[in-house]
N, C-alpha and C positions, 0 to 999 in steps of 0.2 A: 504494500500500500504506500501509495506516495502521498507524501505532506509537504507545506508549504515552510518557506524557510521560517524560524523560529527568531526570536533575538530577545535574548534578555536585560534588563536593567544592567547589571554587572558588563555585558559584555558590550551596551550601547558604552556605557565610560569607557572601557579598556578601549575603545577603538578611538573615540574623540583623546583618550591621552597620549594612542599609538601616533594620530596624525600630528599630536606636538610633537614629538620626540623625536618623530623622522626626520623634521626638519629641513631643509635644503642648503646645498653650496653650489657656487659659482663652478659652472663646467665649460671648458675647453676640450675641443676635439681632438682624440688624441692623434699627434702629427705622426709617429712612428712606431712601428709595430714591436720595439722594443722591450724587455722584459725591464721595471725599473725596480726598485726596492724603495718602500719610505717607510717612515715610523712615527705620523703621525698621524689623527685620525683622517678617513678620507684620502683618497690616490692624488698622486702628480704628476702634475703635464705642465706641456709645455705649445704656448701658441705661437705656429711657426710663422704668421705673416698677421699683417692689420685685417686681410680678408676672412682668416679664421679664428679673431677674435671679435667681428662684428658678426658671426655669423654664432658664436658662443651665447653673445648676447641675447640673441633671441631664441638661440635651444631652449626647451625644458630643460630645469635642474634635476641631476639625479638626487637620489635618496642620502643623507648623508646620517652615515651609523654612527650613533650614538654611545660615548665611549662609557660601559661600568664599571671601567677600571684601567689600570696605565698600561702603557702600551708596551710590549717586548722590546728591549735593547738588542741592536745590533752586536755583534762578534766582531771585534776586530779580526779576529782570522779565520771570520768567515769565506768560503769560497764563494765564487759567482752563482749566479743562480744555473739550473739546470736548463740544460736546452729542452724548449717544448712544441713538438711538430701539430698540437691540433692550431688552429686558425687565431680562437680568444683563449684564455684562461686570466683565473685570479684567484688569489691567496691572499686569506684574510686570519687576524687574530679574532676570535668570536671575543672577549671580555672586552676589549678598546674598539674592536673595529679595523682596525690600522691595517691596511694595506700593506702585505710583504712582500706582492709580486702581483704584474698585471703583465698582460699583453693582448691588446686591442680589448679593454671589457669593454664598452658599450655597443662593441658591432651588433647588430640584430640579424640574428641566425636563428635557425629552428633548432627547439629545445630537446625534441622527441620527448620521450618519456619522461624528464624530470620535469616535466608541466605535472605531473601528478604528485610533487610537493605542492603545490598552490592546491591540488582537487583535497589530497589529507588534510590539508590544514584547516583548510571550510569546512568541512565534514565534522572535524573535530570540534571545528569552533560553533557550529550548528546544528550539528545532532547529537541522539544520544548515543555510543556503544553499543550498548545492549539493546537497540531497536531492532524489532521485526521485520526485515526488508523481504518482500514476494520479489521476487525477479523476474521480471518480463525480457529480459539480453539471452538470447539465442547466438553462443561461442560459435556452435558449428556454420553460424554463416560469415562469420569473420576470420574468411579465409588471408593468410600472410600475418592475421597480428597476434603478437603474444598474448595469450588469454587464462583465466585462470580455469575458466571450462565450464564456464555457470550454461545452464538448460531452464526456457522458460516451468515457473510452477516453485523452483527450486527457492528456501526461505531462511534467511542465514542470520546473523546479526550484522547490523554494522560496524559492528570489529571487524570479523570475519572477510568482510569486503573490501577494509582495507587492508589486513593484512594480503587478500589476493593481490591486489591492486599494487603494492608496495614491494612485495617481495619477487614473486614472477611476472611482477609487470601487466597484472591484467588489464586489459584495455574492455573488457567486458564490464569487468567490479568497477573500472572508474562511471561506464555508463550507469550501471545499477545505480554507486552511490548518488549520481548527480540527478537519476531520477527522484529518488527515495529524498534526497533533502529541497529539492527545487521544485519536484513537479516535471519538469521535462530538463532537457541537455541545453535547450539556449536561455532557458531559465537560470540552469547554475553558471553557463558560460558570463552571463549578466554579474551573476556574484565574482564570478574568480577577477573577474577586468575590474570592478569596484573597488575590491580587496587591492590589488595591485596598487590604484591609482591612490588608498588611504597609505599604501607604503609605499609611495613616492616613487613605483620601478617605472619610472619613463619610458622607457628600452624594452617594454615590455605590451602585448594583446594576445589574449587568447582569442580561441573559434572552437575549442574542443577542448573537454575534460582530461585527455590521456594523451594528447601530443602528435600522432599521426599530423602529417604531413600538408601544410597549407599553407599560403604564401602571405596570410595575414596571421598568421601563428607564430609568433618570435619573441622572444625577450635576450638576454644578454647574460655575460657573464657574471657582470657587476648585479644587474638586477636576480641574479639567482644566488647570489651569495647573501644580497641581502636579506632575502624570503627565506634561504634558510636557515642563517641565525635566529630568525625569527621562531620559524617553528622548533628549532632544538630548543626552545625556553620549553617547549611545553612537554612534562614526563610521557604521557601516553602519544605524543609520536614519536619521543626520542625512543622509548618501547618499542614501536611497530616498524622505526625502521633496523634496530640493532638486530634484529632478529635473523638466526640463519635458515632457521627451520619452522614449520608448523604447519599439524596436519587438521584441520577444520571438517567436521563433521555435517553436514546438512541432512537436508530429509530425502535427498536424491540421489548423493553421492559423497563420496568421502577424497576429501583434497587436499594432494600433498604440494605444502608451498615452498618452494628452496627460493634463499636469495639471489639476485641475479650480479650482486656487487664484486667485483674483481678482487678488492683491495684487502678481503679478510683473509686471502690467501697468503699475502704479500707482505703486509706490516703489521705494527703492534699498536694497540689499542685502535686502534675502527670501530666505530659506532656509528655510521649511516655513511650514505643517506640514498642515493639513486642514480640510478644510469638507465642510458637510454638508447638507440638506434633507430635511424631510417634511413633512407637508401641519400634525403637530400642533408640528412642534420649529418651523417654518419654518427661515429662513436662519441656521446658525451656523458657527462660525468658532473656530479655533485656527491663530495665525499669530505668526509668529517673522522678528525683522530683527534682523542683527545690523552695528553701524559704528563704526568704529574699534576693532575689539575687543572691542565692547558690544554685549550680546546684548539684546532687551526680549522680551516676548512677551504676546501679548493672546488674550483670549477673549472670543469674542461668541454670547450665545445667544439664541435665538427674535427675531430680528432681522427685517425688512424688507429691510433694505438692511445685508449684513454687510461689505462691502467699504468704503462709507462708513465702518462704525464702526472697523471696522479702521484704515483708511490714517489717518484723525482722531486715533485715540488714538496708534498710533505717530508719526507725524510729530511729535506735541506732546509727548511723551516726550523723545524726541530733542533739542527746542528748549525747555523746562523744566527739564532737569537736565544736569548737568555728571559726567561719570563720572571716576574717577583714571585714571590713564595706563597703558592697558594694561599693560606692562611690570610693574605694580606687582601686577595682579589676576593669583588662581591659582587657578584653583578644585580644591578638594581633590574628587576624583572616586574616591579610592578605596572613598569608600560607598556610589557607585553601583553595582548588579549589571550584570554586563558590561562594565563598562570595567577 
C-alpha cells in the first residue's frame, strides 16, 4: 500500500536548521583538472582569466560543509597524492569538511547507482522501517538492471527494501520504496530534487530513484560527498550501508543480499557507502573509512577502475594527514535531519 509523504514537526526544524548550516561560498570554475590538496574548510581554485570569474559570479554557489571540528594537518612528508584515472573525484574529512583532494568535483556526470544514497536517505527521513510495503515492481521485466528480485504481491518491510536496494543494488527496491513513500516514482523524484536543493548540491537533478541512465540525471562529485556526510550522521543508514551480508525473508521468497562495495576486500575499516555502473556513468564510487575515530570519504566518478581510485586516495589520506585525538573531535549533528 502506498502512502503519501509524511513530515513531522521535529523533522520540518531539522531541515529549516539543515538549510542554515549548509550555507554557501563563492565558486570558481575549476581551471585544471589537477588533483590539489587544502586544509581548510571548502576546496580551492583558482580563476584563470577575468572571463571565468565573471562567469563564477553568476554560477550557483555550491554547498559549503560545515566544519564540527578542526581540520586534519598536513605531513610534512607526506607524498603526493595518488594518480586517479576516473574523470572527477574528491576527498573529504567528514568532522571539518576540509577538502584533501579534488579533481574536477563539480563536472556533472551521471551518478549511476549512488543516486540511491539521496532515495535511502528520504526513505529514512520519511518512512517508517518497519512499514508494510505490497510490491507492485515486477524484476523479471527489468531486463540489464541489477535487481534484488522482488515479484508483484511480494510484502516486505521497509528495511528490507532498503537493504535490497543498498546492498545488491536493487533498482526494483529503489522503485518499491519510492512508491510506498510518495505515491508514484515522479512523486518521490519531486522529493529527492527538493532534498538536494535544501542541501545546497547545485551540480546536482535527478529523473529517477536508482540512477539508470538519462541525460538530465547528474550530480557531481563535490555534490555527493556532501549528501553523504550527510547521511553517515544518521545510525540506521550508517547500519544498512556497512553491511556485507543479509538474507531477508518475504512471503514469496527468501533473498540473499551481498554487498556490491569493492573496498571491504581491500582496506581496513570500510563502512559504506555505494557504487554504481552504467555503460555512460561507467564505474563510480562513494566510499567511507573510518580509523581511529576518523572518518575520510571519497568519491569517484566515471572511473575505469573505481576500486583502485578509491583504496589510493584513502590509504594516502590516512598516511598524509594527522587528525586531533578523537577524544577532542565532536561533531555537532544537531543540524542534521534525523539525528
Amino acid at each position: 500500500m502506498t502512502r503519501l509523504r509524511r513530515w513531522s514537526l521535529p523533522l520540518l526544524i531539522s531541515l529549516a536548521l539543515t538549510a542554515l548550516a549548509v550555507g554557501v561560498s563563492g565558486r570558481a570554475p575549476v581551471s585544471s583538472r589537477e588533483a590539489v590538496r587544502v586544509t581548510s574548510v571548502g576546496s580551492t581554485r583558482q580563476v584563470a582569466d577575468s572571463s571565468e570569474a565573471a562567469a563564477a559570479v553568476s554560477a550557483p554557489a555550491p554547498a559549503r560543509m560545515l566544519a564540527w571540528g578542526p581540520a586534519p594537518s598536513p605531513l610534512s612528508s607526506a607524498a603526493t597524492p595518488p594518480s586517479v584515472v576516473g574523470e572527477s573525484a574528491i576527498l573529504i574529512d567528514e568532522t571539518s569538511g576540509a577538502v584533501l583532494y579534488e579533481k574536477d568535483p563539480h563536472a556533472h556526470l551521471a551518478p549511476a547507482s549512488v543516486t540511491k544514497i539521496m532515495t535511502a536517505l528520504i526513505a529514512l527521513e520519511c518512512g517508517n522501517p518497519d512499514d508494510r510495503v505490497e510490491v507492485n515492481i515486477d524484476s523479471r521485466t527489468m531486463r540489464g538492471s541489477t535487481v534484488m528480485g522482488l515479484i508483484p504481491g511480494e510484502r516486505l518491510s521497509l528495511e528490507d527494501l532498503l537493504y535490497g536496494m543498498m546492498l545488491p543494488s536493487g533498482n526494483d527496491a529503489a522503485l518499491a520504496i519510492a512508491e510506498h513513500i510518495s505515491g508514484s516514482t515522479p512523486n518521490f523524484v519531486a522529493l529527492m530534487n527538493q532534498r538536494a536543493n535544501e542541501l545546497g548540491l547545485v551540480d546536482t537533478h535527478f529523473v529517477n530513484p536508482h540512477g539508470l541512465d538519462n541525460p538530465a540525471h547528474y550530480s557531481s562529485a563535490y555534490d555527493l560527498a556532501v549528501l553523504a556526510r550527510i547521511a553517515m550522521q544518521r545510525a540506521d543508514f550508517r547500519t544498512i550501508v556497512n553491511t556485507k551480508y543479509r538474507v531477508v525473508k518475504g512471503m514469496l521468497a527468501t533473498y540473499q543480499l551481498g554487498t556490491l562495495n569493492p573496498l571491504y576486500s581491500r582496506l581496513a575499516g570500510v563502512d559504506g557507502v555505494k557504487t554504481g555502473f552504467t555503460r555512460n556513468a561507467r564505474q563510480t564510487l562513494v566510499g567511507s573509512v573510518t580509523r581511529n575515530g576518523h572518518r575520510v570519504i571519497v568519491v569517484v566518478l566515471k572511473s575505469p577502475d573505481r576500486a583502485s581510485d578509491g583504496v589510493g586516495l584513502l590509504n594516502w589520506a590516512f598516511d598524509a594527514y594527522s587528525w586531533p585525538s578523537p577524544t577532542t573531535v565532536s561533531a555537532d549533528t544537531s543540524l542534521v535531519p534525523g539525528t
